[in-house]
C-alpha positions in Angstrom: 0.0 0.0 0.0 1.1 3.9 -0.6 2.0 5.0 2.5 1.1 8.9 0.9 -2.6 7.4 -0.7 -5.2 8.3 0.4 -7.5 5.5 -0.7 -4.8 3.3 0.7 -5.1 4.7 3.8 -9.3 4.2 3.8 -8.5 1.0 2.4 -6.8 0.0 5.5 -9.2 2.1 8.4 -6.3 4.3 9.5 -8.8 7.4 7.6 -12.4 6.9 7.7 -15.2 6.7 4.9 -19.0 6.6 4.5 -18.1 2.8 3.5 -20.6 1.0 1.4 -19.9 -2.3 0.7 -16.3 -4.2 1.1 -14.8 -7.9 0.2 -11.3 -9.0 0.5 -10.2 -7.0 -2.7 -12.4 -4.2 -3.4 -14.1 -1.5 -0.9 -16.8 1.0 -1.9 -17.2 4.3 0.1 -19.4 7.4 -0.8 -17.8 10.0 -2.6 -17.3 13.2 -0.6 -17.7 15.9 -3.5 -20.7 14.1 -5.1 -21.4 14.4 -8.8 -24.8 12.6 -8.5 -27.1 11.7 -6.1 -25.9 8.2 -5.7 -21.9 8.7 -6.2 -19.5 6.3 -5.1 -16.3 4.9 -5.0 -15.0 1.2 -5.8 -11.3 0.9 -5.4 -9.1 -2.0 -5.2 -7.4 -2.7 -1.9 -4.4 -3.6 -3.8 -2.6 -0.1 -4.5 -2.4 0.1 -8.4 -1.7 3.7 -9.6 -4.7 3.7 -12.5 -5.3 1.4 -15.2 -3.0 1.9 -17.4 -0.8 1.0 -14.5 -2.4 -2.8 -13.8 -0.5 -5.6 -15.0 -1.3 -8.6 -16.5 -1.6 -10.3 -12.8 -4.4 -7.8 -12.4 -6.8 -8.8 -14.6 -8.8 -11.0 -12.4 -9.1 -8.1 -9.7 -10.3 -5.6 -12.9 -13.0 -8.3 -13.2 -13.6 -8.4 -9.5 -13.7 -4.7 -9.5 -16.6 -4.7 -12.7 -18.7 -7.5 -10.8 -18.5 -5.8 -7.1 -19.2 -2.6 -8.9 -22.9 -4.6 -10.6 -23.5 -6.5 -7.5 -23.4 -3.4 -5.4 -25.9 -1.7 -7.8 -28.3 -4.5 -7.3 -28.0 -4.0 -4.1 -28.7 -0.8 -4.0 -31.8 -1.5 -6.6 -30.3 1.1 -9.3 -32.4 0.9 -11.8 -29.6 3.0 -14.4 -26.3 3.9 -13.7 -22.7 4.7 -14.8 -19.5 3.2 -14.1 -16.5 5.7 -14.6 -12.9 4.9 -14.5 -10.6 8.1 -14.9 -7.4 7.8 -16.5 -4.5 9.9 -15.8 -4.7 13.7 -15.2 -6.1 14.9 -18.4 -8.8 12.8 -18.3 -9.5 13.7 -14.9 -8.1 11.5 -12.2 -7.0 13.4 -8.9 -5.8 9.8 -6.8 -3.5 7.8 -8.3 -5.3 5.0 -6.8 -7.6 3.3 -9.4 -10.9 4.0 -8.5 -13.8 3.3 -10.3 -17.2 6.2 -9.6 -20.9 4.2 -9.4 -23.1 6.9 -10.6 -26.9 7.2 -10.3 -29.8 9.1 -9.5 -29.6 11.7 -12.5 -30.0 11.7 -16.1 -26.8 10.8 -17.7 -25.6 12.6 -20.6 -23.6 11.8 -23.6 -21.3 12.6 -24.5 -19.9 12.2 -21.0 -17.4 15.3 -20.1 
């Protein structure tokens, strides 16, 4: 884990979240500057730096990721939402932790950004 990330650092309790849901490999927290009614956060608990950054090795925990990301939306009975993944600063990421955003509760728009 970073010892300077955030999301590491909520990953492993020593800063607290609004937490959602969590499994061995993947915890989901609300997001604190919102950009829909139902915004949050899936991150790996493994500290990869975005996707572009995940290895080969990762790709069962990008899976893992997609599926807790679905699963938590049924749980939450979403009936539409919007999975976001950010990559690099130009496209908008301000952690360098991958992090996926679970959007809902607003009319999407496309194109997105």
């Amino acid at each position: 884990m970073g010892a300077d990330c955030i999301f590491c650092r909520i990953a492993e309790g020593s800063v607290k979240s609004q937490k959602v849901a969590e499994d061995d490999e993947a915890l989901a927290f609300k997001d604190l500057n919102p950009a829909a009614p139902t915004h949050i956060l899936v991150i790996p608990k493994k500290h990869i730096p975005s996707l572009s950054a995940s290895g080969p090795e990762d790709k069962a925990l990008l899976g893992h990721l997609q599926a807790f990301a679905r699963d938590l939306a049924r749980d939450l009975k979403l009936e539409s939402f919007r999975i976001v993944a950010n990559n690099g600063r130009g496209a908008g990421q301000s952690v360098d932790h991958l992090h996926y955003h679970l959007l809902s509760g607003r009319r999407m728009t496309w194109p997105p950004g």
